[in-house]
VOGU-3710 file (C-alpha; in Angstrom, 3 decimals, decimal comma):
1> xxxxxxxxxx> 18,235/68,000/1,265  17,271/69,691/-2,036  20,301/69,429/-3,397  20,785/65,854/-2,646  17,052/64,797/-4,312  18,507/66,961/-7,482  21,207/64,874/-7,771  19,063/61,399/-7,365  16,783/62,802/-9,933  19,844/63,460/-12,218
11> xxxxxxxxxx> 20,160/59,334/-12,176  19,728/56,964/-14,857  16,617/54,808/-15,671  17,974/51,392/-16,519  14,475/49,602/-17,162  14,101/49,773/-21,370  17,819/51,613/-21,391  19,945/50,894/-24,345  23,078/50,285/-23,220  26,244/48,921/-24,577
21> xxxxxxxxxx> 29,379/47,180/-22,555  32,852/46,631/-23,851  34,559/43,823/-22,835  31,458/41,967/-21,920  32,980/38,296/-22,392  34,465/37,728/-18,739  34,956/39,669/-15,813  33,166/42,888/-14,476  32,010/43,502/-18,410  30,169/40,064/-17,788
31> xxxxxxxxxx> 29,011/40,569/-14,572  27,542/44,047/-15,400  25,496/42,908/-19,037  24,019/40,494/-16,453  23,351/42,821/-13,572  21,936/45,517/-16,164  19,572/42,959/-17,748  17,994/42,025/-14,483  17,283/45,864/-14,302  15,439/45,659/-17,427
41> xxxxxxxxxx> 18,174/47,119/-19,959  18,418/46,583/-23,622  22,323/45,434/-24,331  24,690/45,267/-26,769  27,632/43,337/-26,092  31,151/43,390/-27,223  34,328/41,640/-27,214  36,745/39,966/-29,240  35,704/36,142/-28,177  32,586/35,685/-29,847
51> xxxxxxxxxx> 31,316/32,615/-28,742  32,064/34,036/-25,376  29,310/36,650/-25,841  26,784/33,995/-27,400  27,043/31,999/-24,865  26,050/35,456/-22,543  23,410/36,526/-24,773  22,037/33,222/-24,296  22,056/32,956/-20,703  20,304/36,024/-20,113
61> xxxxxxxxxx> 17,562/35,521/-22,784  17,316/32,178/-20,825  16,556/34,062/-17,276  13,516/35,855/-19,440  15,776/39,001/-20,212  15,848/40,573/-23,939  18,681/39,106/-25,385  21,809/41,041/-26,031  22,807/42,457/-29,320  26,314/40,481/-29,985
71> xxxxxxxxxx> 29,049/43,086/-31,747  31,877/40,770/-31,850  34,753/43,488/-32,222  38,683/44,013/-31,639  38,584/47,247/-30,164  42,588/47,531/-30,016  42,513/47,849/-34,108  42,545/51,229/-34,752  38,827/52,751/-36,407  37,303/49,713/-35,284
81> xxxxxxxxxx> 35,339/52,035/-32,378  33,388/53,806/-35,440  31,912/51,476/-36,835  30,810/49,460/-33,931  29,063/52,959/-32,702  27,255/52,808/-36,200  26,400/49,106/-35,448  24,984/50,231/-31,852  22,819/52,941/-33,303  21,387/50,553/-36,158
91> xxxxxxxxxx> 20,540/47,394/-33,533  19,505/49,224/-30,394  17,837/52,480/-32,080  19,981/54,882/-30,195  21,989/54,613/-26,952  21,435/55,705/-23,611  24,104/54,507/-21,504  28,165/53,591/-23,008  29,982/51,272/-20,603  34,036/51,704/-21,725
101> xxxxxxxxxx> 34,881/48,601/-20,011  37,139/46,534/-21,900  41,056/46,952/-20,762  43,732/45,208/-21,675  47,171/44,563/-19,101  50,653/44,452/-20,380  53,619/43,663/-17,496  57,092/44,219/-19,094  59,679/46,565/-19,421  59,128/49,419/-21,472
111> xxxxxxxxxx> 63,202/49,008/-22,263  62,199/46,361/-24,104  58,965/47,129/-25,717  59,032/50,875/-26,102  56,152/51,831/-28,440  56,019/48,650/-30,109  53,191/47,364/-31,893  51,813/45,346/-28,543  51,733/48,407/-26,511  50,263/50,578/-28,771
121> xxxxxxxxxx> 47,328/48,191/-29,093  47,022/48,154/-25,959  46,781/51,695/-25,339  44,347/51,920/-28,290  41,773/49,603/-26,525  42,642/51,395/-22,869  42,503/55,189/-24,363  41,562/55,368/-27,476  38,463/53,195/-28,159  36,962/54,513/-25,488
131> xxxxxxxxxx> 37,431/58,328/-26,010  36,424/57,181/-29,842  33,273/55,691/-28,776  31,950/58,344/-26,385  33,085/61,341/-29,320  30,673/58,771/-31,608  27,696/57,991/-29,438  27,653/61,420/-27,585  25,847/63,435/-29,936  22,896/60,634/-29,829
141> xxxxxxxxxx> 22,711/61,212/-26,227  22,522/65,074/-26,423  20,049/64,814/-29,426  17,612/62,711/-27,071  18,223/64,530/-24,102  19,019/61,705/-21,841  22,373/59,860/-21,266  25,319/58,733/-19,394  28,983/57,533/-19,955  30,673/55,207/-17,971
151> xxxxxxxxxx> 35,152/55,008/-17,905  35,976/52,030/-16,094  39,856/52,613/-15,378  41,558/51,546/-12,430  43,610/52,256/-9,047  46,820/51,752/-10,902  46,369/54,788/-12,290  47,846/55,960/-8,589  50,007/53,019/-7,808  53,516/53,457/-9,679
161> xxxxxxxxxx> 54,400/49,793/-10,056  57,150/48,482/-12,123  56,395/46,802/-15,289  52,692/48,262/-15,168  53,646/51,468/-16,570  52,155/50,804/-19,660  47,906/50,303/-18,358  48,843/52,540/-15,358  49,328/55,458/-17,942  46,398/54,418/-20,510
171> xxxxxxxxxx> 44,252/54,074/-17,158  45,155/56,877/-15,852  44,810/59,062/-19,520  41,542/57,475/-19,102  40,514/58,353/-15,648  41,706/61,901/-16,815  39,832/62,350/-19,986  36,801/61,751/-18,055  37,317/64,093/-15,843  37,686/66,757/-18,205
181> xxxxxxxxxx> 34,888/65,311/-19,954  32,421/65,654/-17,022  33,673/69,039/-17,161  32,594/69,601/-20,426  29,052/68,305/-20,299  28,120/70,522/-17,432  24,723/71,560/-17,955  24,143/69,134/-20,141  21,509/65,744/-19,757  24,732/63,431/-19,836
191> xxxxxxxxxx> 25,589/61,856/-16,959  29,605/61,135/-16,659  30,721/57,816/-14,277  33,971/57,052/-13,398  34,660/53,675/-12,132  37,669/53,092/-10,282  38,338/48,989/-9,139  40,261/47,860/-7,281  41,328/44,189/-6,825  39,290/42,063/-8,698
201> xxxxxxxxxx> 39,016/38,330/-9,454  39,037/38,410/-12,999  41,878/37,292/-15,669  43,276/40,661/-15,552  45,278/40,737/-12,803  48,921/42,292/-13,037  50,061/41,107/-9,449  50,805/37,986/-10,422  52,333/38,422/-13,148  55,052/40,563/-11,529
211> xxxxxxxxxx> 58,553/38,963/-11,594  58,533/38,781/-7,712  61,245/37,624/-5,591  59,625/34,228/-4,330  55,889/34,466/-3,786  53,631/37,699/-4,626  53,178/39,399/-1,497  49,801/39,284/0,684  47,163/41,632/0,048  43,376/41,887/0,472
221> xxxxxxxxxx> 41,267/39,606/-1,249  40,006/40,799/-4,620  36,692/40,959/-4,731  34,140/39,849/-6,725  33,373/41,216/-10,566  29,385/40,294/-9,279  29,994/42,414/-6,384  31,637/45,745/-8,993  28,775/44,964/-11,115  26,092/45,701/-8,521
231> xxxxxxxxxx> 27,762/48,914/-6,953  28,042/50,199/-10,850  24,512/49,522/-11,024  23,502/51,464/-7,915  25,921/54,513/-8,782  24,529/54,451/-11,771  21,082/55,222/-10,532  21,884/57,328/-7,805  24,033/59,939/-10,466  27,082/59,363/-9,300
241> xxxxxxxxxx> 29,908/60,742/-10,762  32,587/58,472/-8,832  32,680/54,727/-7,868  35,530/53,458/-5,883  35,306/49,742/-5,289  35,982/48,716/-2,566  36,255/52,001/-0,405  39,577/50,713/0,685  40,925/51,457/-2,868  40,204/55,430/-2,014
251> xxxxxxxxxx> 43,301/55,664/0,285  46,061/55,815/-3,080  43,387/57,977/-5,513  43,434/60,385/-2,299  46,674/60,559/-1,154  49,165/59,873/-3,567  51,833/60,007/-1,684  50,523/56,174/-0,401  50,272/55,093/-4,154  53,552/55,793/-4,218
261> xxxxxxxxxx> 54,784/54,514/-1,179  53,096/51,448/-2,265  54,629/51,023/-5,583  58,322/51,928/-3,755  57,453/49,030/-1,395  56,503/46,361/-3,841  59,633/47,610/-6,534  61,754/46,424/-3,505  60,281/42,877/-3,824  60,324/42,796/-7,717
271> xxxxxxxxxx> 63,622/41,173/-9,280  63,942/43,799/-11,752  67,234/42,417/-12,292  66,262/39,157/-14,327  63,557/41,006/-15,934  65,706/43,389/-17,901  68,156/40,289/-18,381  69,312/40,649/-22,288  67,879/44,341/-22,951  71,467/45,335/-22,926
//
């Protein structure tokens, strides 16, 4: 029991929090500036679509929130993540909780992109960014005492499937760097949260992009970014230093032999074929 009300007490306190959420335009990034507001937290917001984020900012000053701070920002330009932590700092004051949120999915070969341009700004806003802002917001958090970082990266990391190798491996560099990072803040007032979703409704969803062979194969419904939002929210509060959403999602993280067994499966339905056509 005492060990269990240590770790509640180890949770963070979202009412007057200053928080900022990468890719907070549209899917769980969106769902969560609006789920943290209700809980009283002081945002800042970023994204590339600006008017995206206004119209956010807006609709939760509307529903008697403060409004957001809006950082309109391309976080798959390289350096961009240091001056946006500079930006943070100025608006909010300081920072108590970093949400690494935004991702960005690329399905195609790696035959024919290699380490072109595309990929490597992809894997800049995946990796990079995020290991860039928590190195530049970090020592704010340790100066005050009080703080927590959240890596949002994903069940690919575990699931092998063609044409996803590319956000598979930043995801899974990701979901990596944060454990080594929780290692490395032991003892320390930070708090580190790794969010793991699984299939969610939002625009970034691989699956069907896949060059299947006739229609994408069934699986469970994604569920709702609201739904991630609110179980981010709660792990946050409890200390958590894992969220898996939904539970289901814990089967490939756990055993990877099923992540694999998965991906083996679903390369059987893919027509690699026509989508290497004219890489040779």
């Amino acid at each position: 029991m005492g060990s269990r009300l240590s770790r509640r007490a180890r949770g963070v306190r979202l009412d007057g929090a200053r928080v900022l959420v990468t890719g907070a335009s549209s899917g769980i990034g969106r769902a969560l500036a609006v789920e943290l507001a209700g809980h009283g937290a002081r945002l800042a917001v970023v994204a590339r679509r600006e008017e995206k984020l206004r119209e956010l900012a807006d609709g939760i000053g509307a529903a008697g929130c403060p409004v957001p701070l809006v950082l309109p920002a391309d976080l798959s330009e390289r350096g961009v993540a240091a001056g946006l932590a500079s930006a943070v700092l100025e608006g909010l004051g300081g920072i108590d909780v970093l949400v690494n949120n935004a991702g960005v999915g690329t399905v195609e070969a790696q035959a024919r992109l290699g380490d072109g341009a595309e990929v490597r700004a992809a894997f800049e806003t995946n990796f990079w960014a995020p290991v860039a802002l928590t190195a530049a917001l970090l020592p704010s958090m340790l100066q005050a005492g009080r703080g927590a970082i959240v890596n949002v990266t994903s069940t690919v990391q575990a699931v092998p499937l063609p044409f996803c190798g590319y956000y598979g491996a930043g995801k899974a560099a990701l979901a990596q760097a944060t454990r080594s990072l929780r290692h490395e803040l032991r003892g320390t007032p930070v708090e580190v949260l790794e969010v793991v979703p699984g299939s969610t409704d939002t625009a970034l969803r691989d699956i069907d992009l896949l060059p299947w062979r006739g229609a994408p194969p069934r699986v469970l419904p994604p569920v709702r970014p609201e739904a991630v939002a609110t179980a981010i929210v709660r792990a946050l509060r409890r200390g958590d230093r894992r969220l898996v959403y939904p539970a289901t999602s814990l089967l490939p993280l756990e055993l990877p032999v099923v992540g694999r067994l998965v991906a083996a499966l679903g390369a059987r339905r893919i027509d690699s074929a026509a989508a290497l056509r004219g890489v040779v």
